[in-house]
GUZA-164543 format. One line per 10 residues: for each residue x, y, z of N, C-alpha, C, O. Coordinates in steps of 0.1 Angstrom, whole numbers, plus 5000, padded with zeros to 4 digits. Each point is the difference from the previous one (the first is absolute). Layout:
N
X/Y/Z/X/Y/Z/X/Y/Z/X/Y/Z ~ ...
! end
This chain:
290
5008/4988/5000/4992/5012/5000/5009/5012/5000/5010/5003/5007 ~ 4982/5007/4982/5014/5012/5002/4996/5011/5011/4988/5002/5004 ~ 5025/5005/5001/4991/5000/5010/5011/5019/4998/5012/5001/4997 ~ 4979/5006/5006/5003/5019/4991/5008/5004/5012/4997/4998/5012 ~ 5011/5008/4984/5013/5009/5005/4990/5011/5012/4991/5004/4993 ~ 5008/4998/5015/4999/5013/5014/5005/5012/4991/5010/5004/4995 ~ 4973/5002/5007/5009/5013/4991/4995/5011/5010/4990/5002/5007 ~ 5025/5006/4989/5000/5009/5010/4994/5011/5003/4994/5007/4991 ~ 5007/4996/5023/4987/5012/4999/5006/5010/4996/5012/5001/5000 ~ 4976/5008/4996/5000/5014/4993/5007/5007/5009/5003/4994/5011
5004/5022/4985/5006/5007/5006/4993/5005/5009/5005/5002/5011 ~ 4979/5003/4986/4989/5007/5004/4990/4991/5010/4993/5005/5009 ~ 5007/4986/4988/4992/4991/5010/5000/5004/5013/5009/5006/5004 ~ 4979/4989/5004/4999/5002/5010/5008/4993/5012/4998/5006/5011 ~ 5006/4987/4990/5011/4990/5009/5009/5005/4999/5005/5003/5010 ~ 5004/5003/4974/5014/5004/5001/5003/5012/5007/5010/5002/5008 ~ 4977/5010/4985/5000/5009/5010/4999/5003/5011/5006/5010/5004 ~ 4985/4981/5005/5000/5002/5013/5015/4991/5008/5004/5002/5012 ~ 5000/4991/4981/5013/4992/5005/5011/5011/4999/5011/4998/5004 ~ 4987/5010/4991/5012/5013/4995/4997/5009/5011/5011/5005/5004
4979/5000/5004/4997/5007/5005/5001/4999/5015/5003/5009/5008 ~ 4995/4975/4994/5006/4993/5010/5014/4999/5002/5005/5003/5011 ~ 5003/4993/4978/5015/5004/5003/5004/5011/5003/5006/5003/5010 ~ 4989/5007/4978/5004/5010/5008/4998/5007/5011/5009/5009/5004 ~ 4975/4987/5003/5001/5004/5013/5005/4996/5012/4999/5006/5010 ~ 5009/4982/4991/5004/4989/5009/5014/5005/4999/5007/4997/5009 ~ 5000/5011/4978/5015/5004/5001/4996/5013/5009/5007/5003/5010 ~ 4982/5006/4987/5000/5013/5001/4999/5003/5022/5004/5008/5009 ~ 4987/4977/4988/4999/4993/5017/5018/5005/5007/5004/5010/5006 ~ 5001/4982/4990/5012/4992/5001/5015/5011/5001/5011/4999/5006
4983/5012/4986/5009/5013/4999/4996/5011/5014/5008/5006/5008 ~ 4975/4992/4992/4994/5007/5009/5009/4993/5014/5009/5006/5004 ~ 4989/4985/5000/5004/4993/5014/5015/5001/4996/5004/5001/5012 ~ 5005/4999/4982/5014/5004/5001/5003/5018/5001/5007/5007/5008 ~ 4983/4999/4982/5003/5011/5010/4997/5007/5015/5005/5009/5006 ~ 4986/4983/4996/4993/4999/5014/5009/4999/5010/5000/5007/5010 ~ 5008/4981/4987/5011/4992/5009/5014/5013/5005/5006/5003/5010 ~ 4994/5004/4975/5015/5006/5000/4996/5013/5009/5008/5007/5007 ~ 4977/4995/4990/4995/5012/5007/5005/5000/5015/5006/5008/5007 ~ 4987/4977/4999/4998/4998/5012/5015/5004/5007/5003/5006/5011
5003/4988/4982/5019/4999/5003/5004/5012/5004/5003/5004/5011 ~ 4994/5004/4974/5006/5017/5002/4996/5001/5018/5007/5001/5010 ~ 4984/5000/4987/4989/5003/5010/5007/4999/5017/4999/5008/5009 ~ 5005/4982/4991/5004/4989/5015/5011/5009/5000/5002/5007/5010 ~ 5005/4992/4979/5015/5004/5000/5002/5018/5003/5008/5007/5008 ~ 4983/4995/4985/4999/5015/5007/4998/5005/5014/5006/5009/5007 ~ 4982/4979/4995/4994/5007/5014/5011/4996/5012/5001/5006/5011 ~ 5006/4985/4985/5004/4991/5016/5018/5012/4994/5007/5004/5010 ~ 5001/5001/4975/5009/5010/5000/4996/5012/5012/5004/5001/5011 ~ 4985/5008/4983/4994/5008/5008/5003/4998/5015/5006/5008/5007
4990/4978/5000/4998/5001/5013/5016/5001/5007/5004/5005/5010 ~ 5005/4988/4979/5014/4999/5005/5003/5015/5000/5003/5006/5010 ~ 4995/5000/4980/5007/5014/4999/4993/5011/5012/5005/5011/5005 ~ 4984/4982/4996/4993/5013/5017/5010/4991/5010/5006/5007/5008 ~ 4994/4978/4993/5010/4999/5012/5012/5004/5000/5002/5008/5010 ~ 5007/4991/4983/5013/5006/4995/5001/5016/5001/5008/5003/5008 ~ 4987/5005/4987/4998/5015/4995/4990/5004/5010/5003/5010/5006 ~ 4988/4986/4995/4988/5011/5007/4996/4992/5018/5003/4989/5005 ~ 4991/5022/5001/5001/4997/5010/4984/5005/5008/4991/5004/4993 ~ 5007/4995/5020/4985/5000/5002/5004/5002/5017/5009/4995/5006
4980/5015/4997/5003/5004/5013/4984/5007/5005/4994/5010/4994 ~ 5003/4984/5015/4992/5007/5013/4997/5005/5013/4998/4993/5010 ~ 5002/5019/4989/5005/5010/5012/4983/5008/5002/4990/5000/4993 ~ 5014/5006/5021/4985/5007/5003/5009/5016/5001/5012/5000/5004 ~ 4984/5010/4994/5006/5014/4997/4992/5005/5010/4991/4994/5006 ~ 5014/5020/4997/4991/5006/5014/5001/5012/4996/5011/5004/4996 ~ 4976/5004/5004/5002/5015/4998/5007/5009/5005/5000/5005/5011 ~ 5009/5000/4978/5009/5007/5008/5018/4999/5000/5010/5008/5000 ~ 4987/4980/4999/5014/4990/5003/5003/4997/4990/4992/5001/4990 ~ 5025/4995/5007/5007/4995/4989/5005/4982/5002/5008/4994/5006
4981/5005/4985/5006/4978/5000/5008/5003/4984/4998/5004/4989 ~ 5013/4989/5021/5015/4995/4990/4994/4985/5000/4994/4993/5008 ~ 5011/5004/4974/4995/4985/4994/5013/4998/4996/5007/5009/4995 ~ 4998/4978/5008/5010/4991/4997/4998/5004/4984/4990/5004/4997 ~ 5022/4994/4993/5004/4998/4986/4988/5010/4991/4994/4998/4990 ~ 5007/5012/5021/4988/5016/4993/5008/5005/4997/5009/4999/5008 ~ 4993/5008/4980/5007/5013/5000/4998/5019/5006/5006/5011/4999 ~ 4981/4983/5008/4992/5011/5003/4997/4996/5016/5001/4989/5004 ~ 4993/5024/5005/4991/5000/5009/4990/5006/5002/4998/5011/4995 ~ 4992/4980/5016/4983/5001/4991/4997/5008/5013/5002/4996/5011
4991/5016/4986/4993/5008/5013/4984/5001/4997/4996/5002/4989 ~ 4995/4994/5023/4990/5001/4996/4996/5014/5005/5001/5002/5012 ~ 4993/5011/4979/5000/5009/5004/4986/4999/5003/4998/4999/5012 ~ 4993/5000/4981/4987/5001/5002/4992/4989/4997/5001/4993/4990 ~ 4990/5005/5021/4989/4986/4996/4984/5008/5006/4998/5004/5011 ~ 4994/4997/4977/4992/5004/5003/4986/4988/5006/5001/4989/4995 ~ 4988/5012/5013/4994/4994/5007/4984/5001/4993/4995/5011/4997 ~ 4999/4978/5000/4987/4999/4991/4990/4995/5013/5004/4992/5008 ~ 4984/5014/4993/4993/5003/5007/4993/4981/4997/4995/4998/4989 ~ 5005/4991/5019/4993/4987/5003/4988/5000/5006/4995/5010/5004
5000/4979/4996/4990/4999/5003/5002/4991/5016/5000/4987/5001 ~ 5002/5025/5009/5004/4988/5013/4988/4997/5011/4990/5007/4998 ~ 5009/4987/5011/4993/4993/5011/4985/5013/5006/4990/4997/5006 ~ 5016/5016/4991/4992/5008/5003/5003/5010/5018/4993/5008/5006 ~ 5022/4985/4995/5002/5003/5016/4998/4990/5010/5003/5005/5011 ~ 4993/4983/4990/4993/4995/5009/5016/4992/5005/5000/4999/5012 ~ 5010/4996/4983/5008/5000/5007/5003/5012/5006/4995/5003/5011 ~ 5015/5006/4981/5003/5013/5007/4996/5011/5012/5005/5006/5010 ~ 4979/4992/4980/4991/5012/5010/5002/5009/5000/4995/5007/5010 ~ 5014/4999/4978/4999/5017/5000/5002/4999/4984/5010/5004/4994
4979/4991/5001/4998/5007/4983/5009/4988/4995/5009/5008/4996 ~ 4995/4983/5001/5012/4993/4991/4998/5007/4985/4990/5002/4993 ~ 5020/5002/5006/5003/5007/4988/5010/4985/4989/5012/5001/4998 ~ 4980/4986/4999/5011/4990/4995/5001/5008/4987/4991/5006/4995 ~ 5025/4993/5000/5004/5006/4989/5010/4985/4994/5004/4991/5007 ~ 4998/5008/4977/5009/4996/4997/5010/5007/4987/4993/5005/4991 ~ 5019/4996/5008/5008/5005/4996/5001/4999/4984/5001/4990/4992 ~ 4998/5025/5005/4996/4999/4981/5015/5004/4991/5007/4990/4998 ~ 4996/5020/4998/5005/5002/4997/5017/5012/5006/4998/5004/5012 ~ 5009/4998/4985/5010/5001/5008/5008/5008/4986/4997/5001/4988
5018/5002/5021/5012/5004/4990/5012/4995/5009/5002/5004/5012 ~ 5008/4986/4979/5013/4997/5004/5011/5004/4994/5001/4998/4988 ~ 5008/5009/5020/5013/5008/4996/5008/4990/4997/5000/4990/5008 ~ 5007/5010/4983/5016/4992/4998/5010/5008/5001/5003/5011/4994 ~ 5006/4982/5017/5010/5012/5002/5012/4993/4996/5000/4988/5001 ~ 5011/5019/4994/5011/4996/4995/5010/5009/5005/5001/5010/4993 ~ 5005/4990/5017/5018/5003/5009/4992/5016/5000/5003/5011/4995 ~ 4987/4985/5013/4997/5018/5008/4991/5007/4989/4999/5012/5002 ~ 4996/4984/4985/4995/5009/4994/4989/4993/4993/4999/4988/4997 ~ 4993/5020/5000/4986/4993/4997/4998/4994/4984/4997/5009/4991
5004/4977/5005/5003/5000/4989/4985/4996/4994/5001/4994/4989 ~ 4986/5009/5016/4989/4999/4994/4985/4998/5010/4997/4989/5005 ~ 4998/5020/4997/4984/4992/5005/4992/4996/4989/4999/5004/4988 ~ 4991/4985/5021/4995/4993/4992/4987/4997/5005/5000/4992/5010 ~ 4987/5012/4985/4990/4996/5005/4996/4989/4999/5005/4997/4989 ~ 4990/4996/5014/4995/4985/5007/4981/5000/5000/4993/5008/5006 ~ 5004/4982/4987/4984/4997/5003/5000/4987/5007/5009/4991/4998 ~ 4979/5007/5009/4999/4979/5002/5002/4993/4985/4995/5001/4989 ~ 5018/4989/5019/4997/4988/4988/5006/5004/4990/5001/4991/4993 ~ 5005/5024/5001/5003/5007/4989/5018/4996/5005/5002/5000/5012
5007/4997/4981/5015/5002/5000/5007/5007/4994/4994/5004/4990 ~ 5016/5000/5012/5009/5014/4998/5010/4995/4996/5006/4990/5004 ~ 4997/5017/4987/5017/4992/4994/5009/5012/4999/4997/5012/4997 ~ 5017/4982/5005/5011/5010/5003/5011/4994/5002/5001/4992/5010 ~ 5008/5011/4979/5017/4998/4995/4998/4984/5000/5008/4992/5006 ~ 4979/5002/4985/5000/4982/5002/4993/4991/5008/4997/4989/4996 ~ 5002/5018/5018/4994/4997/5014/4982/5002/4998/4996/5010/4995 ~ 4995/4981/5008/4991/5006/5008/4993/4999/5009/4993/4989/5001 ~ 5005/5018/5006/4993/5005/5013/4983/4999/4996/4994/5004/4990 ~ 5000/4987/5024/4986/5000/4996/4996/5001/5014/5009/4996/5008
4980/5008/4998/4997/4999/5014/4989/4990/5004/4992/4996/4991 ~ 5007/5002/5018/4990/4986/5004/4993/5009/5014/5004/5001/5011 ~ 4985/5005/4982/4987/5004/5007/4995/4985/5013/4995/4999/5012 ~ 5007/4997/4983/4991/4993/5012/5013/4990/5008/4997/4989/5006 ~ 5014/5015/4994/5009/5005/5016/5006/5012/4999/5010/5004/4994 ~ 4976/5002/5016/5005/5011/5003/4996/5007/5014/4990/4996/5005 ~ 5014/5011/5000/4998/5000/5019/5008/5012/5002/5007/5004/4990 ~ 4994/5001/5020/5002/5010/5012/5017/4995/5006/5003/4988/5002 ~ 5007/5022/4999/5016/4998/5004/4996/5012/5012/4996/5011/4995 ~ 5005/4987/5020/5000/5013/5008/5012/5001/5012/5011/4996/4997
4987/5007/5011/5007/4997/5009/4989/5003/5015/4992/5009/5003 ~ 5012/4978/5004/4993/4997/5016/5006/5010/5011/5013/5001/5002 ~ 4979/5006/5004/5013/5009/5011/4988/4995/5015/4988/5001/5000 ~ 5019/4995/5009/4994/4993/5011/5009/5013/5007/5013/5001/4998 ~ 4978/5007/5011/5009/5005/5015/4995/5001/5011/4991/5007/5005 ~ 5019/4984/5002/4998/4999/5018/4998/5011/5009/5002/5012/4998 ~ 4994/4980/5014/4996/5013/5009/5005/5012/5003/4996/5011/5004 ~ 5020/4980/4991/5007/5014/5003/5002/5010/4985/5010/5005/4996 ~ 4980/4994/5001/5005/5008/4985/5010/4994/4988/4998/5003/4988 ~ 5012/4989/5017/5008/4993/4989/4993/4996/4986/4988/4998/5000
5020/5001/4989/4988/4996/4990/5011/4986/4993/5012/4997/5004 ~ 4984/4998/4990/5006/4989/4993/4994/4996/4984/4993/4990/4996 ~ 5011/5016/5000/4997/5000/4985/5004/4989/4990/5012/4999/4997 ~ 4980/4992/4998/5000/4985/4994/4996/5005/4982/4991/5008/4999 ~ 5015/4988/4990/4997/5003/4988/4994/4990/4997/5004/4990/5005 ~ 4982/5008/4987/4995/4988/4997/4995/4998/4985/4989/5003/4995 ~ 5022/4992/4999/5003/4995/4986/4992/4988/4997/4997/4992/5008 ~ 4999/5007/4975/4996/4988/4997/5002/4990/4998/5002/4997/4988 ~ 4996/4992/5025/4998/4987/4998/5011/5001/5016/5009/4993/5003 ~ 4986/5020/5005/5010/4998/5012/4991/5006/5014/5005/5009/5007
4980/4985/4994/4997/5005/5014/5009/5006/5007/5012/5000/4999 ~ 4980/5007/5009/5009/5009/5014/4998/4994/5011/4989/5004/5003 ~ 5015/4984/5009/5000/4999/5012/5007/5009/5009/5011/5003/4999 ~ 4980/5000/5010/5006/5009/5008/5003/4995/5017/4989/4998/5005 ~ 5017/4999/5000/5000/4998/5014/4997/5011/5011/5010/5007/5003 ~ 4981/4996/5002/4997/5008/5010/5009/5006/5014/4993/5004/5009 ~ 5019/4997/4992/5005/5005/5009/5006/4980/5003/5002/4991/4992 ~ 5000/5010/5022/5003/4981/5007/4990/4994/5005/5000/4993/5010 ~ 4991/5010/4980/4984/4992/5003/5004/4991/4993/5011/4999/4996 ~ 4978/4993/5000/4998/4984/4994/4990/5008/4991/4990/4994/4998
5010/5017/4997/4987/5001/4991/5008/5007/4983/5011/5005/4998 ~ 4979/4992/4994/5006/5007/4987/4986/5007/4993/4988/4997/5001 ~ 5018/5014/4990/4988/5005/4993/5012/4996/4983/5011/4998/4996 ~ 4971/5003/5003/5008/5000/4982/4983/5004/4994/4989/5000/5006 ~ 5015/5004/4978/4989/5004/4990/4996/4993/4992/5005/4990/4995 ~ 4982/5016/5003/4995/4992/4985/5002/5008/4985/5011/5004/4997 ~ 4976/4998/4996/5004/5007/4988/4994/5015/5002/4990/5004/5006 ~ 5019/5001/4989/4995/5016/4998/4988/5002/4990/4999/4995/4989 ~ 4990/5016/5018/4990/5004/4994/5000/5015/5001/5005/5007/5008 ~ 4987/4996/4978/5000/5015/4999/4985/5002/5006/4992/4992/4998
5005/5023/5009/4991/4999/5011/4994/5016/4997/5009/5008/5001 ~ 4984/4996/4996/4993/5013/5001/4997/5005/5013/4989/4997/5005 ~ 5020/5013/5002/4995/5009/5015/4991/5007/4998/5000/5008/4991 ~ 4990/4989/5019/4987/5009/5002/5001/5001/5013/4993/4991/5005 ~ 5012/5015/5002/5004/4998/5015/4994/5012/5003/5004/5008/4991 ~ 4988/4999/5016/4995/5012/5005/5010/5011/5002/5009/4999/5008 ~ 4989/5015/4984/5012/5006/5000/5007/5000/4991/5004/5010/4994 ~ 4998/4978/5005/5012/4998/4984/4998/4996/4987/4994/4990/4996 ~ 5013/5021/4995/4997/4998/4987/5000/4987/4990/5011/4994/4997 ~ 4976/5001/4999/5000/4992/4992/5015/4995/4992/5008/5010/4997
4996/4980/4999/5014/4997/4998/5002/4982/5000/4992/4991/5004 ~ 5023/5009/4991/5002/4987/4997/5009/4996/5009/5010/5008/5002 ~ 4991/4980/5008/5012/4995/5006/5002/4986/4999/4992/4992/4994 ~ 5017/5004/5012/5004/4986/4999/4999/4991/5012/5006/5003/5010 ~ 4989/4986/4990/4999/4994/5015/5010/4987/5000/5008/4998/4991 ~ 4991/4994/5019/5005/4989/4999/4995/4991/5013/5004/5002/5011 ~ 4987/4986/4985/5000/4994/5015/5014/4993/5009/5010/4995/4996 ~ 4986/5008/5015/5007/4996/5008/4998/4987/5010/4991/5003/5007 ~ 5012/4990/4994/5003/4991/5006/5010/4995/5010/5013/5000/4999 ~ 4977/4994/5015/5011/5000/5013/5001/4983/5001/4991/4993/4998
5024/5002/5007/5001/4985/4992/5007/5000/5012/5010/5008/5002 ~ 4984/4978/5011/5003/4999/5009/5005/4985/5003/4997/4991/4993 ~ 5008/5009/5016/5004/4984/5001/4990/4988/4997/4989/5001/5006 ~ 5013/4990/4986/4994/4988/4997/4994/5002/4987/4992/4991/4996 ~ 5011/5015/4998/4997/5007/4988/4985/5005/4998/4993/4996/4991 ~ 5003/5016/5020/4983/5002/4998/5005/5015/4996/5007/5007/5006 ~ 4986/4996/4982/4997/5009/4995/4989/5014/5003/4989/4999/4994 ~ 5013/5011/5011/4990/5007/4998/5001/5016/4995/5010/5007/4999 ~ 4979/4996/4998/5000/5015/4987/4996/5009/5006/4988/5002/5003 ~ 5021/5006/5000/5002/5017/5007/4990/5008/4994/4993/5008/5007
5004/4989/4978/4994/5012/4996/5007/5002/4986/5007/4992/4995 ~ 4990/5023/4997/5010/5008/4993/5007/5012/4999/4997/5012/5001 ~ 5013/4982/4998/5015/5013/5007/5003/5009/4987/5001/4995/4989 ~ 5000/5019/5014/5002/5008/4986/5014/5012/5007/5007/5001/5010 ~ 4992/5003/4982/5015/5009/5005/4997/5008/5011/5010/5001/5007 ~ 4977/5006/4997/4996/5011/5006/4992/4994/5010/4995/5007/5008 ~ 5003/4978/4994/4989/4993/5008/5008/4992/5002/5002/4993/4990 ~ 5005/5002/5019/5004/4985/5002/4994/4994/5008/4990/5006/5005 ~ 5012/4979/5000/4988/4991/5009/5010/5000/5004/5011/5004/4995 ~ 4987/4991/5020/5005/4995/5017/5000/4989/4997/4991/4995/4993
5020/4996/5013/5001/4987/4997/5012/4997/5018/5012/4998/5000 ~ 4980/5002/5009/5006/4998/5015/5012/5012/5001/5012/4999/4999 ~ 4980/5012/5002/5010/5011/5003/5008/5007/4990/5005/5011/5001 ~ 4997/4981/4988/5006/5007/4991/4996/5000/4982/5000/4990/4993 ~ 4998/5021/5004/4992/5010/4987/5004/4994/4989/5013/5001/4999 ~ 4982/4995/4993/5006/4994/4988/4991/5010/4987/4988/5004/5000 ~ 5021/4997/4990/4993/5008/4993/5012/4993/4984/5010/4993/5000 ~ 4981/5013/4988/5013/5004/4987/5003/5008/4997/4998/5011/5005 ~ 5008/4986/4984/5011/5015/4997/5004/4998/4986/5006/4990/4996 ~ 4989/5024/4997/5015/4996/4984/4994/4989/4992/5007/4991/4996
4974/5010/5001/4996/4989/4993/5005/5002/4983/5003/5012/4996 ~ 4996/4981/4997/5006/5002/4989/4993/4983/4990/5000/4989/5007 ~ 4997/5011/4983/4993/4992/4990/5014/4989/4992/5009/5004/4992 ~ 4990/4989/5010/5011/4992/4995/4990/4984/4986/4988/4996/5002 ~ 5018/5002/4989/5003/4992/4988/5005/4988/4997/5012/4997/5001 ~ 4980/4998/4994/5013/4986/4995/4999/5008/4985/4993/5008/4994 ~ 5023/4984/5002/5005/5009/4986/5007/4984/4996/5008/4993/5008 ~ 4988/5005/4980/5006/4991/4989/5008/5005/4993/4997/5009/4992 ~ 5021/4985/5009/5010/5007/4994/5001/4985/4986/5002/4989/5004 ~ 4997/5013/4985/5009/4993/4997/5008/5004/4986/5002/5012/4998
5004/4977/4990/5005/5007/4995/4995/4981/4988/4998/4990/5006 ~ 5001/5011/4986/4999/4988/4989/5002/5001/4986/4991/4998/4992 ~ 5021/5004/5005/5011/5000/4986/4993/4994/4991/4997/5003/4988 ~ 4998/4982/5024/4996/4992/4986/4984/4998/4999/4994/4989/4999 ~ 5002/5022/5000/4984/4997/4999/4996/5000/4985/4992/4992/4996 ~ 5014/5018/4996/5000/4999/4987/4998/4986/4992/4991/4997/4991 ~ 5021/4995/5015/4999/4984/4997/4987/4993/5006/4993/4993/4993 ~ 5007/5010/5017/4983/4991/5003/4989/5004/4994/4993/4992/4996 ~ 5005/5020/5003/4990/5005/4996/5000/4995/4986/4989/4996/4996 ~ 5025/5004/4992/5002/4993/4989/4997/4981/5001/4999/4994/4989
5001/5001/5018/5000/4989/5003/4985/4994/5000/4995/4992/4991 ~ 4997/5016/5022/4988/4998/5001/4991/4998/4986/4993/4991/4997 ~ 5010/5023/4996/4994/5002/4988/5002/4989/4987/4993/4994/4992 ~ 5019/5005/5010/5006/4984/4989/4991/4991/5004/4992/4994/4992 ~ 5008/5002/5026/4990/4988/5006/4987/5000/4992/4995/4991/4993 ~ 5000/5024/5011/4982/5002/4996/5003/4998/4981/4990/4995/4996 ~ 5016/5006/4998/5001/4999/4987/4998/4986/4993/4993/4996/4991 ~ 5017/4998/5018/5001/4983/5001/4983/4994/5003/4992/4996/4992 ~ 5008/5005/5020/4984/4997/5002/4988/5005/4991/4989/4994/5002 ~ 5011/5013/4992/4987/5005/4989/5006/4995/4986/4993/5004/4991
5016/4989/5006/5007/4995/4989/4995/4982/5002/4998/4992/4991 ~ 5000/5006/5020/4995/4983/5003/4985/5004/4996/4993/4997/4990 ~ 5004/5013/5020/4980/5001/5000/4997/5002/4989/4989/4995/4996 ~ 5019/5015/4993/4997/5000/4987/5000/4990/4993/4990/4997/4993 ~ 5021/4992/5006/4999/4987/4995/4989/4989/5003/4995/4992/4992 ~ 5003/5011/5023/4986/4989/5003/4991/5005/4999/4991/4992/5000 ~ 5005/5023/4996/4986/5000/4997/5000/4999/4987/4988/4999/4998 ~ 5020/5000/4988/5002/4997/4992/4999/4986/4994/4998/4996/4989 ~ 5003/4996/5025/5003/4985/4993/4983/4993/5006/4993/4990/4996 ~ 5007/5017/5011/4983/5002/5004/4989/5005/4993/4988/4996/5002
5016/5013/4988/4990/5004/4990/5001/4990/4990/4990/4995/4996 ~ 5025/5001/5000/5001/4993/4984/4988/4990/5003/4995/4995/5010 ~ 5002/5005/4970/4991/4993/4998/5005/4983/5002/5012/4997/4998 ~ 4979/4994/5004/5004/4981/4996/5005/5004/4987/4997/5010/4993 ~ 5014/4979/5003/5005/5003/4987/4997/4985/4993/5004/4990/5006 ~ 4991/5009/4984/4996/4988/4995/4985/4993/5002/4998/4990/4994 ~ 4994/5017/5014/4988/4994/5000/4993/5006/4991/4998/5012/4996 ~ 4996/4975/5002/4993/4996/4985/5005/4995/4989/4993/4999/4990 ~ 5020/4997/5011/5008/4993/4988/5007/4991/5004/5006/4997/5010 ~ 4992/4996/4980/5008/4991/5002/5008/4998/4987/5009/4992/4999
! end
């Protein structure tokens, strides 16, 4: 029986063309996921250079500043004065700790001097959360640590006074004369005087606390510069309140590269998602023929 030669399909048919279309999308696949791959690389390779070059080169520092005062920063070329911090009216308790008006405030915007060997080489205003940049460096402040720097002045019967500085993150214990007793403070509140006689006005308080053997605690009241509480004979009051900051120093050479890195990463990943939703739409290839 004779039996006829397989003849070949047309150029145009429907099998050859969709098998053409197939190949070429499975190479086009195939280029997609290799650029994908090289993307992701850049990518790594950048981000993790970047992080060497901020350890190497750049440096990072957290200090609290005090109004008024000059904080020297390790590997600064500068020093940071906080001249001004202004106070944003909160929404506090209404007095009912206090009991004379609580005025709660939190700290808005401000200006920091950079000084360089005695001479002023730039102020710089400062908003929340906003950072400041200068000679490379930048300075950012951290609103929410922020608190009261004053000084404790306790004086005995005999008039003597004993003046304690109380820095942040450094309670004041005081020992009472050669008792067994101690006072120390809490946080400073801003307080509105309405005192009969005296002009409406802003002051500063601070509770007080008398800390006796066995560790029982009890609360004097609130001590202000012009009012101090009795605490067994002897007047405790503050002094010299002043608004103090945390301030974010740092310095990162290599952010440029991360920030180039990241971006290679996100490029990489939308180079896959473009391919799978691609390979997700393609049509079946070959149904209906055989």
């Amino acid at each position: 029986m004779r039996r006829e030669a397989p003849r070949e399909k047309a150029a145009g048919s429907p099998n050859a063309t969709m098998g053409g279309v197939s190949a070429a999308l499975r190479r086009n696949n195939t280029r997609g996921v290799i650029a994908a791959a090289a993307l992701a690389l850049c990518g790594i390779g950048l981000v993790l250079g970047g992080m060497h070059v901020n350890r190497v080169a750049g440096f990072h520092y957290y200090v609290h500043t005090v109004e008024g005062e000059i904080t020297i920063i390790p590997s600064l070329p500068f020093a940071v004065r906080l001249e001004q911090l202004a106070s944003v009216r909160a929404q506090g308790d209404g007095g009912k700790r206090g009991g004379a008006n609580d005025k709660a405030t939190r700290p808005g915007s401000g200006v920091l001097v950079l000084l360089q060997r005695d001479r002023t080489l730039a102020r710089k205003t400062f908003t929340p959360g906003q950072p400041i940049e200068a000679q490379g460096v930048s300075l950012q402040t951290a609103t929410a640590d922020a608190g009261w720097a004053f000084a404790l002045v306790v004086r005995d019967p005999g008039g003597r006074e004993k003046v304690v500085p109380v820095y942040p993150g450094s309670p004041a214990v005081v020992r009472l004369g050669l008792t067994r007793q101690y006072v120390s403070t809490g946080a400073v509140k801003a307080i509105e005087t309405l005192r009969p006689g005296d002009e409406a006005g802003t002051a500063y308080a601070a509770e007080v606390f008398l800390l006796e053997k066995g560790g029982k605690k009890q609360s004097l009241g609130f001590a202000t510069e012009k009012a101090p509480v009795s605490a067994s004979g002897y007047m405790v009051s503050i002094w010299n309140v002043r608004r103090y900051i945390g301030l974010d120093v740092y310095r990162q050479p290599g952010r440029p590269m991360k920030v180039a890195g990241y971006v290679s990463l996100f490029a990489a990943v939308s180079v896959l998602a473009f391919l799978a939703r691609r390979r997700r739409r393609r049509p079946e290839m070959g149904s209906g023929y055989r």
